[in-house]
Structure formats: C-alpha cells, structure tokens
MOPAC internal coordinates of N, CA, C and O (Angstrom, degrees):
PM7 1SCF
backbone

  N    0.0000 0     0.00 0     0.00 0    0    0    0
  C    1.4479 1     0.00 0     0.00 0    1    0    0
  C    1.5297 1   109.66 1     0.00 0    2    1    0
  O    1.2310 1   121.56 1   -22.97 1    3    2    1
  N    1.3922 1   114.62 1   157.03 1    3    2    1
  C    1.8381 1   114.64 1  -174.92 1    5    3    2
  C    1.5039 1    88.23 1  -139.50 1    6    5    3
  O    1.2310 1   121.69 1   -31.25 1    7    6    5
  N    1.3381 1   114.36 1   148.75 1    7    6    5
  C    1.1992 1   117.81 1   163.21 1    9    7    6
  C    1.5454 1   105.87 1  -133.29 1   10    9    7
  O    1.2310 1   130.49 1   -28.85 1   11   10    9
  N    1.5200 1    97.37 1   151.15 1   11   10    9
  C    1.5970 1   110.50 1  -175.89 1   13   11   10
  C    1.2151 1   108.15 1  -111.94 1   14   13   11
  O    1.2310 1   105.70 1   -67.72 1   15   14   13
  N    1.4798 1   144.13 1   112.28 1   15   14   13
  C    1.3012 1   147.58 1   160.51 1   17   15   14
  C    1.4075 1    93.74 1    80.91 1   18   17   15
  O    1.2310 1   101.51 1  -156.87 1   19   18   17
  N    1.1500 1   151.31 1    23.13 1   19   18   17
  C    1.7638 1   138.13 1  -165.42 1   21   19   18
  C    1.1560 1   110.50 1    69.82 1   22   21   19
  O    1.2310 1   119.11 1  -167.36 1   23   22   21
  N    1.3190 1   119.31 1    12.64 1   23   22   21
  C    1.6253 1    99.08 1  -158.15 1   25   23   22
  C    1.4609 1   106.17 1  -110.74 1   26   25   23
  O    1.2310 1   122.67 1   135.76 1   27   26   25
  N    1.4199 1   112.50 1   -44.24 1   27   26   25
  C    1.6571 1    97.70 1  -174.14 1   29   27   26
  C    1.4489 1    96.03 1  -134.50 1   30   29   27
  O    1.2310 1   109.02 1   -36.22 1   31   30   29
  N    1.3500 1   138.17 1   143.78 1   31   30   29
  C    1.2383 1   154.34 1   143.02 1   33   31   30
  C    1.4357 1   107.53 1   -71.95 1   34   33   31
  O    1.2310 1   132.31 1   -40.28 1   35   34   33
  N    1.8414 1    93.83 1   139.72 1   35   34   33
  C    1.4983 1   107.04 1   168.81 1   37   35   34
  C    1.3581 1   109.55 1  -166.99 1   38   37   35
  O    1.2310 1   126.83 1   -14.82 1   39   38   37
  N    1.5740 1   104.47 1   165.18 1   39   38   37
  C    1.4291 1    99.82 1   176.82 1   41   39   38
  C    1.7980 1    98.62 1   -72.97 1   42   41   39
  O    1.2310 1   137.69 1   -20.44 1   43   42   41
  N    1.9488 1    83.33 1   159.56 1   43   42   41
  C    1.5565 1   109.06 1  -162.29 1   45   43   42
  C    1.6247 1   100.55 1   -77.07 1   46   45   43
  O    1.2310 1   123.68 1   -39.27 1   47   46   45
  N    1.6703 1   110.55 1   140.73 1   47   46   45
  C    1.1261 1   111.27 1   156.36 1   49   47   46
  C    1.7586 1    99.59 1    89.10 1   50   49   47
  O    1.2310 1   117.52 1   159.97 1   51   50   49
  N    1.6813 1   122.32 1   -20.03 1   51   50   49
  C    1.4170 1   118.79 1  -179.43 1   53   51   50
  C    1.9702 1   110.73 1   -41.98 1   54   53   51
  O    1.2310 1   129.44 1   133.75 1   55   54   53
  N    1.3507 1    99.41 1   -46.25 1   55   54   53
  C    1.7298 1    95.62 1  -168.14 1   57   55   54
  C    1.4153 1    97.91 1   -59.21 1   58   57   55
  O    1.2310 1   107.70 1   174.59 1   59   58   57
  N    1.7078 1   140.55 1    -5.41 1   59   58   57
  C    1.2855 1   121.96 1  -179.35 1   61   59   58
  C    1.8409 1   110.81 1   -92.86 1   62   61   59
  O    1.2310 1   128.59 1   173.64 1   63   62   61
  N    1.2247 1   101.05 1    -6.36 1   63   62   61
  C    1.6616 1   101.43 1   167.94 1   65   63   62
  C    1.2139 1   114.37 1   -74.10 1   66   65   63
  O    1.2310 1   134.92 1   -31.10 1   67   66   65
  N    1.4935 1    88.74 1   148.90 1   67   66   65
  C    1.4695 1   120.31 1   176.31 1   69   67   66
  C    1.5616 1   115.83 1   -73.36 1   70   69   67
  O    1.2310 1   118.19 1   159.73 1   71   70   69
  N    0.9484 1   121.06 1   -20.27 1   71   70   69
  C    1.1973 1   114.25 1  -167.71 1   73   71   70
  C    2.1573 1   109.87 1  -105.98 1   74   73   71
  O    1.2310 1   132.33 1   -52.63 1   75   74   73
  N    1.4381 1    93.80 1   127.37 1   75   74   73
  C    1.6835 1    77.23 1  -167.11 1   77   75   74
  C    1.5520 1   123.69 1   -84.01 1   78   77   75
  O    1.2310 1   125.23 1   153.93 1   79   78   77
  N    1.0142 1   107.56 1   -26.07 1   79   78   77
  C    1.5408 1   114.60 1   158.66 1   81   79   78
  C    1.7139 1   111.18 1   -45.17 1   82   81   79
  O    1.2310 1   116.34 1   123.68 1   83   82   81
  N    1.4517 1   124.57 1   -56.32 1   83   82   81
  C    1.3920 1   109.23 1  -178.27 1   85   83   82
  C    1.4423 1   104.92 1   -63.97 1   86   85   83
  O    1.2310 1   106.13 1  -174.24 1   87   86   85
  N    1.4011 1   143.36 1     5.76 1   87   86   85
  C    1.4725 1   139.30 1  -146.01 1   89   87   86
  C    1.5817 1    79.68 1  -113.06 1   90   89   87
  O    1.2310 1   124.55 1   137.42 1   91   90   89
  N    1.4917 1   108.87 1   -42.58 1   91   90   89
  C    1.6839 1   106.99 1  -157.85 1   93   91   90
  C    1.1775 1   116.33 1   -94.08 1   94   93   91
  O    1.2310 1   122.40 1   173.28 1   95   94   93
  N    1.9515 1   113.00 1    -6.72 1   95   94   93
  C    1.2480 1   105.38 1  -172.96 1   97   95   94
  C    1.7047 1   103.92 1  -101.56 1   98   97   95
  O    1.2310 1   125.99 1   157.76 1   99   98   97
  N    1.4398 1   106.09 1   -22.24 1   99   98   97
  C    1.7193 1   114.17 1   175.03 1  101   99   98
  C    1.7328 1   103.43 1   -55.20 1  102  101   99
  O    1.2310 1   125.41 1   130.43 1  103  102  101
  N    0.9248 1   107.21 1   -49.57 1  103  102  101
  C    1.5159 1   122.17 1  -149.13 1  105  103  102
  C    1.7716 1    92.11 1   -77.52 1  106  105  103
  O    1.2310 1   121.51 1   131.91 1  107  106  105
  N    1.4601 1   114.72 1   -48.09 1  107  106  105
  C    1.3812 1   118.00 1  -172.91 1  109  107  106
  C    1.4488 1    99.50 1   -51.18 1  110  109  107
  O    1.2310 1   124.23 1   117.47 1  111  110  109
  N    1.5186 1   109.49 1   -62.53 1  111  110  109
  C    1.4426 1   115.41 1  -164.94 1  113  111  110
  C    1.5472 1   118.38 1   -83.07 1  114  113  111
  O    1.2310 1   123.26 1  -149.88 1  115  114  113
  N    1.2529 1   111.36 1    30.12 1  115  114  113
  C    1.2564 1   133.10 1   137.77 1  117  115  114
  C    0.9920 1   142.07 1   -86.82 1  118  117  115
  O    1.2310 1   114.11 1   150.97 1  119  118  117
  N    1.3481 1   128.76 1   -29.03 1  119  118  117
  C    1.7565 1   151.70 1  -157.94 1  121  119  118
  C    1.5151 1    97.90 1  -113.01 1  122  121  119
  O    1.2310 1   126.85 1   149.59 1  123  122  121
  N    1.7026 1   104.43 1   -30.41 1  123  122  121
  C    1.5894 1    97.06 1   177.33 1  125  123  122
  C    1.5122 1    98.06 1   -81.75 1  126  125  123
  O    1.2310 1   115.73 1   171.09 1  127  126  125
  N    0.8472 1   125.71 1    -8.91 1  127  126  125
  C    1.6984 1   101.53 1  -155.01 1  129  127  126
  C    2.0514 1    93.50 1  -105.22 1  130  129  127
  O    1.2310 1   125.70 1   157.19 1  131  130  129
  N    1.6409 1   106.66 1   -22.81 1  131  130  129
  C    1.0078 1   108.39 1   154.44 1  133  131  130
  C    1.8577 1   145.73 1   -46.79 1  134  133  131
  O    1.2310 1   117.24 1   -86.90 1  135  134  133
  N    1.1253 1   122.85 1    93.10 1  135  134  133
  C    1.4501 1   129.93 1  -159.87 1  137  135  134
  C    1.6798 1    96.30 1   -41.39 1  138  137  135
  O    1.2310 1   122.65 1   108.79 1  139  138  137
  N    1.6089 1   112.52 1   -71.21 1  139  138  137
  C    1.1997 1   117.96 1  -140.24 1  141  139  138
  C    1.6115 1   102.43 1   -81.71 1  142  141  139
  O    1.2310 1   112.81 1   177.61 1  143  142  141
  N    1.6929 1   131.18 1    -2.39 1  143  142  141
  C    1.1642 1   117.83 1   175.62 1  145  143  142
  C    1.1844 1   101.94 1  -156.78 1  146  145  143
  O    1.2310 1   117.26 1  -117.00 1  147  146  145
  N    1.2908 1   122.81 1    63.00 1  147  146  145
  C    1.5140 1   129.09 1   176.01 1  149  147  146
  C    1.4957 1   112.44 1   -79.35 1  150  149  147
  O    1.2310 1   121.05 1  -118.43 1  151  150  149
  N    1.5674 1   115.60 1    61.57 1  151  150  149
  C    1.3361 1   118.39 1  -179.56 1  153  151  150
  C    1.6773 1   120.93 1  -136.83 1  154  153  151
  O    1.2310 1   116.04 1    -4.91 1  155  154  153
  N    1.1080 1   125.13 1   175.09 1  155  154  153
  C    1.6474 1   120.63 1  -154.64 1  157  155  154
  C    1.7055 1    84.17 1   -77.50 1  158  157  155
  O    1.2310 1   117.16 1   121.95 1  159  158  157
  N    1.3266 1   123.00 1   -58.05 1  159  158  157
  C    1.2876 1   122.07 1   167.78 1  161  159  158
  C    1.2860 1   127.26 1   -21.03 1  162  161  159
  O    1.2310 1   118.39 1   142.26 1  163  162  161
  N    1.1042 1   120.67 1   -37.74 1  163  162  161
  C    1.5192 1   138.40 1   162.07 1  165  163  162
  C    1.3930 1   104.22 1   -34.01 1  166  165  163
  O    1.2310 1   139.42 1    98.42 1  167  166  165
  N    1.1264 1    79.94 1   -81.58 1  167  166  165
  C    2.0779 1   114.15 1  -163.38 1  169  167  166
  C    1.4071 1   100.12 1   -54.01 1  170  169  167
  O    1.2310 1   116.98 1   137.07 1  171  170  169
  N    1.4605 1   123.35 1   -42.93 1  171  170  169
  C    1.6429 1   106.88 1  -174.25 1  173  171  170
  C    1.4098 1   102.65 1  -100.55 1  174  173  171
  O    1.2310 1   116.21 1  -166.35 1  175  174  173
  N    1.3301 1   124.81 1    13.65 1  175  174  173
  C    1.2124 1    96.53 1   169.87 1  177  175  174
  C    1.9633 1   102.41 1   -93.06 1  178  177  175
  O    1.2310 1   122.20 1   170.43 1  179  178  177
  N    1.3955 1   113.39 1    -9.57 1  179  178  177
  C    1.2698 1   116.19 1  -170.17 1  181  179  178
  C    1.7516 1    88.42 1   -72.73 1  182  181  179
  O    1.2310 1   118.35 1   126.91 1  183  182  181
  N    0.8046 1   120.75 1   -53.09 1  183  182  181
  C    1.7695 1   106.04 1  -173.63 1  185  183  182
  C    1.2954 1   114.61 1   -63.98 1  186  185  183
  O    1.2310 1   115.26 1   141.62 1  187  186  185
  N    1.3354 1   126.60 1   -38.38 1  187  186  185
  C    1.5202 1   129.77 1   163.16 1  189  187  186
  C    1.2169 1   117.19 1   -66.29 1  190  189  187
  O    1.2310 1   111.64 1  -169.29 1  191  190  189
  N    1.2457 1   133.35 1    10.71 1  191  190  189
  C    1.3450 1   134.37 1   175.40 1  193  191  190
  C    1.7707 1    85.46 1  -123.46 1  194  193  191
  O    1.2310 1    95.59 1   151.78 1  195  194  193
  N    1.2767 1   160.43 1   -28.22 1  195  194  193
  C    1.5285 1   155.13 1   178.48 1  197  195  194
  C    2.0686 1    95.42 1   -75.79 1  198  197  195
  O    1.2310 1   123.17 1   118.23 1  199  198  197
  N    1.2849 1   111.52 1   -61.77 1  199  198  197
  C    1.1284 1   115.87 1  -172.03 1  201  199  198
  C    1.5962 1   107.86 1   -63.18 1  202  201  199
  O    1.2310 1   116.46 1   137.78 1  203  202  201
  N    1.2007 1   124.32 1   -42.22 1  203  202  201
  C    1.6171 1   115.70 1   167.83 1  205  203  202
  C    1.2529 1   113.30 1   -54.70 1  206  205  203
  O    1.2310 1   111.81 1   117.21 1  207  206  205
  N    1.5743 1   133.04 1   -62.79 1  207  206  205
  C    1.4557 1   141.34 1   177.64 1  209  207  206
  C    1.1093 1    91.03 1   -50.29 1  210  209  207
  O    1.2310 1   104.35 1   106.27 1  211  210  209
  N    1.3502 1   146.49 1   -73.73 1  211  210  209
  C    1.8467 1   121.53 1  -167.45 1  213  211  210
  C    0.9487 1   142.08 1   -48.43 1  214  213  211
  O    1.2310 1   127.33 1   155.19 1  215  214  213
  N    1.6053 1   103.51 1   -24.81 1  215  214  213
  C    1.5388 1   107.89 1  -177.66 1  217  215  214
  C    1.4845 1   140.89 1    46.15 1  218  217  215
  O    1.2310 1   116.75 1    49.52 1  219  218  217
  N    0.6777 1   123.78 1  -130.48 1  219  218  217
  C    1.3745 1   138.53 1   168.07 1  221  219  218
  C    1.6376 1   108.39 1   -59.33 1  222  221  219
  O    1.2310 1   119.62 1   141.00 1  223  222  221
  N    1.1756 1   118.33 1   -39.00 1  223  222  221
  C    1.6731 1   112.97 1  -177.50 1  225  223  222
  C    1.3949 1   115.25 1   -65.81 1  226  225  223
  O    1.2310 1   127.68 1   164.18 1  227  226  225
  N    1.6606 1   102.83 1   -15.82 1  227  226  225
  C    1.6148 1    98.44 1  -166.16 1  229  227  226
  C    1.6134 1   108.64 1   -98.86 1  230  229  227
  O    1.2310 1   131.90 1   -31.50 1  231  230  229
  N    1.1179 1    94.62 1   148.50 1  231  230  229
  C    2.6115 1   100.17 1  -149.05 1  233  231  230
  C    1.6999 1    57.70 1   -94.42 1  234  233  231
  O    1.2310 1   137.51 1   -25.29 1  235  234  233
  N    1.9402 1    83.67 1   154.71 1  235  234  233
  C    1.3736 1   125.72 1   162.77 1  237  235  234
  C    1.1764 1   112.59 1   -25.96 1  238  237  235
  O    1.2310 1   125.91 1   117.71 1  239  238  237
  N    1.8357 1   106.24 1   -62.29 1  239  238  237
  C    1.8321 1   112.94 1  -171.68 1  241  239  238
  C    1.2519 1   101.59 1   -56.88 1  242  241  239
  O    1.2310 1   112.75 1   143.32 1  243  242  241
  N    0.9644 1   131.30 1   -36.68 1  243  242  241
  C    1.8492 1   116.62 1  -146.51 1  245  243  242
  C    1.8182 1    93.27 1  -104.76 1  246  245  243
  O    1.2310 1   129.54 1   165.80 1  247  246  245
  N    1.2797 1    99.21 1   -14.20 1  247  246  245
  C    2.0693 1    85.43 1   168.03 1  249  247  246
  C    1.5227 1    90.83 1   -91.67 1  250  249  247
  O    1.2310 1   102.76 1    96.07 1  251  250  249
  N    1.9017 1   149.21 1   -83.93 1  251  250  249
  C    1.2096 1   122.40 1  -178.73 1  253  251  250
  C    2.0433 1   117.42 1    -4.17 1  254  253  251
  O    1.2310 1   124.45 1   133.93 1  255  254  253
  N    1.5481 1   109.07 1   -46.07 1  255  254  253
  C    1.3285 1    83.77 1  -147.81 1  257  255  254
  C    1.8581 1   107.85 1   -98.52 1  258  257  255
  O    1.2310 1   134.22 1  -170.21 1  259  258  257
  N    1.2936 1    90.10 1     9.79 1  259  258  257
  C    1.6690 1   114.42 1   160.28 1  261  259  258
  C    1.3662 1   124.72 1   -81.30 1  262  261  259
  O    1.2310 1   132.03 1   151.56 1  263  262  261
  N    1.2125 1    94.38 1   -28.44 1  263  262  261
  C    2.0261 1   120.13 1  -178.07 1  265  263  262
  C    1.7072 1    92.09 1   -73.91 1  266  265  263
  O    1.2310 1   126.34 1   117.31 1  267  266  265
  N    1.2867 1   105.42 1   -62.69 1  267  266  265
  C    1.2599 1   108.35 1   175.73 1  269  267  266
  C    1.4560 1   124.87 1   -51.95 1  270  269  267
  O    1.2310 1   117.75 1   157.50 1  271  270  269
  N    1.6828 1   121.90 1   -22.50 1  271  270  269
  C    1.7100 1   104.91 1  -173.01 1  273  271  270
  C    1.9252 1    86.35 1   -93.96 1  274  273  271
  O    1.2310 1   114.81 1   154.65 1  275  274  273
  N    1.2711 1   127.45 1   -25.35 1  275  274  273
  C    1.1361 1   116.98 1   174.35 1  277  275  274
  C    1.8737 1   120.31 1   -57.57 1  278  277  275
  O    1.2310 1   119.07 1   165.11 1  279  278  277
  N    1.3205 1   119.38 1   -14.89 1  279  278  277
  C    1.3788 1   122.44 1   159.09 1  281  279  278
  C    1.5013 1    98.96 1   -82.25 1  282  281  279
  O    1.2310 1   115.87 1   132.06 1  283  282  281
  N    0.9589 1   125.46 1   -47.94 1  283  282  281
  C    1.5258 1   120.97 1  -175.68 1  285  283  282
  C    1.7323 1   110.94 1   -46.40 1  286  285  283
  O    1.2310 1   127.44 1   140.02 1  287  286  285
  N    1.0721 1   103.29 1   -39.98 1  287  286  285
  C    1.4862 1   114.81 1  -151.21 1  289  287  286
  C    1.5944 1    88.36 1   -80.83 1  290  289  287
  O    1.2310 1   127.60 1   141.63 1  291  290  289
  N    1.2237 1   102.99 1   -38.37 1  291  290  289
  C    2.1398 1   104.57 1   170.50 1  293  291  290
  C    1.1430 1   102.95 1   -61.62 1  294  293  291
  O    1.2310 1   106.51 1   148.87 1  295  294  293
  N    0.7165 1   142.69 1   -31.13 1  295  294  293
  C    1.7343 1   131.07 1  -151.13 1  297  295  294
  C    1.5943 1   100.52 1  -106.14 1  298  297  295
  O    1.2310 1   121.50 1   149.60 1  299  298  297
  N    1.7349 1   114.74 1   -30.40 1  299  298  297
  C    1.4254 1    93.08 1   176.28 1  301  299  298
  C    1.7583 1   100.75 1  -102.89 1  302  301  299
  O    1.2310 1   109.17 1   165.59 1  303  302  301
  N    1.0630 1   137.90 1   -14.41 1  303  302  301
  C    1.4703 1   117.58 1   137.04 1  305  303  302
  C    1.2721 1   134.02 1   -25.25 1  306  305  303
  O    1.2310 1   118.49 1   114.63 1  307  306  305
  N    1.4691 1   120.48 1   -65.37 1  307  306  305
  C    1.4898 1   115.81 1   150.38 1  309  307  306
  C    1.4721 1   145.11 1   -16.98 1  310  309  307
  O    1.2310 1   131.10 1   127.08 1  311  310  309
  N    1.5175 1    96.18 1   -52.92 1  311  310  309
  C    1.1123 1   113.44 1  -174.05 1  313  311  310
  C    0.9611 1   122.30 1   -69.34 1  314  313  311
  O    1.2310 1   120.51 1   124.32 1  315  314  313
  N    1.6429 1   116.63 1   -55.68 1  315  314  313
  C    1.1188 1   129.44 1   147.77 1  317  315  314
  C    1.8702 1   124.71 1   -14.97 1  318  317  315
  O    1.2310 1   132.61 1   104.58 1  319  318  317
  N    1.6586 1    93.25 1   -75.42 1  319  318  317
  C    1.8699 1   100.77 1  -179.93 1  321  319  318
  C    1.4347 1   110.27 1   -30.04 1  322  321  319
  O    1.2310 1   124.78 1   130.11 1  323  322  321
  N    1.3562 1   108.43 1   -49.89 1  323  322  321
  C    1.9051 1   142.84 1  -169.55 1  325  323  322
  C    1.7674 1    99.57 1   -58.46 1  326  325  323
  O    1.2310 1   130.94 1   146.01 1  327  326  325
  N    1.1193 1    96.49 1   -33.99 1  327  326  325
  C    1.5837 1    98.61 1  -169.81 1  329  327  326
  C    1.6550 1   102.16 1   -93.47 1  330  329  327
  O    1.2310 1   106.57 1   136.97 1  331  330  329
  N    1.0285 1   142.57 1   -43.03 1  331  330  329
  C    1.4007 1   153.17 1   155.43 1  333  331  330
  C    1.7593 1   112.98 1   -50.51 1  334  333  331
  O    1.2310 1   119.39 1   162.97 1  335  334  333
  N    1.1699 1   118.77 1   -17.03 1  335  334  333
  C    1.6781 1   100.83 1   165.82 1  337  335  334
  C    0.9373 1   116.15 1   -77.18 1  338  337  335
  O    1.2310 1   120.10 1   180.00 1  339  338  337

C-alpha cells in the first residue's frame, strides 16, 4: 500500500497502468473505505496530484489514460449516489 498526503491508500504503482478502469476502481475503493474523505474529490484530486508531480516525464499515452480513469471515476461515483437513493 502507498499513501499520498494521508489521504488515500492504494495499491502501489496502480497510476502506472494502462488500463483506466483498474486506475478508477483502485483509487475509488480507496477513498470509499477512507472515513475522513470518502468523496469523488478525493479520487481526482489523487490523479491530479500524480499527473502534476510527473510532468514532463509522463508520455502523452499514459496522461490520456489517466484522463480516462478520471471519467471512470465519474461514472462509478454516480453510480454509486444512484445506488444510495
């Protein structure tokens, strides 16, 4: 496990996958399981805080496919809200 600022736990090394769904579902089910900030805000600020620190090192593909778990991460937020009314 790695933690960033206290704030969200996840498995190590997830923001280097390719695939954005595993990016959005690690990260989700982290922030949920998190007491003090179990919110979508959470979750994207953890990728906007990986994609700022990389900067320049991080190739086109692998920011697209971060862009991409951050739609992911909406959609199962949603779902969620949707599932709780």
């Amino acid at each position: 496990m790695i933690t960033y600022n206290n704030v969200v736990d996840f498995e190590g090394r997830i923001l280097t996958s390719h695939n954005p769904k595993d990016i959005a579902q690690s990260i989700c089910d982290s922030t949920i399981n998190n007491k003090k900030n179990p919110h979508l805000q959470a979750a994207m600020s953890t990728i906007n805080f990986y994609i700022n620190r990389a900067g320049r090192n991080l190739s086109t593909e692998q920011k697209h496919v971060l862009v991409e778990a951050k739609e992911e991460l909406r959609t199962i937020f949603k779902q969620q809200r949707n599932q709780n009314r």
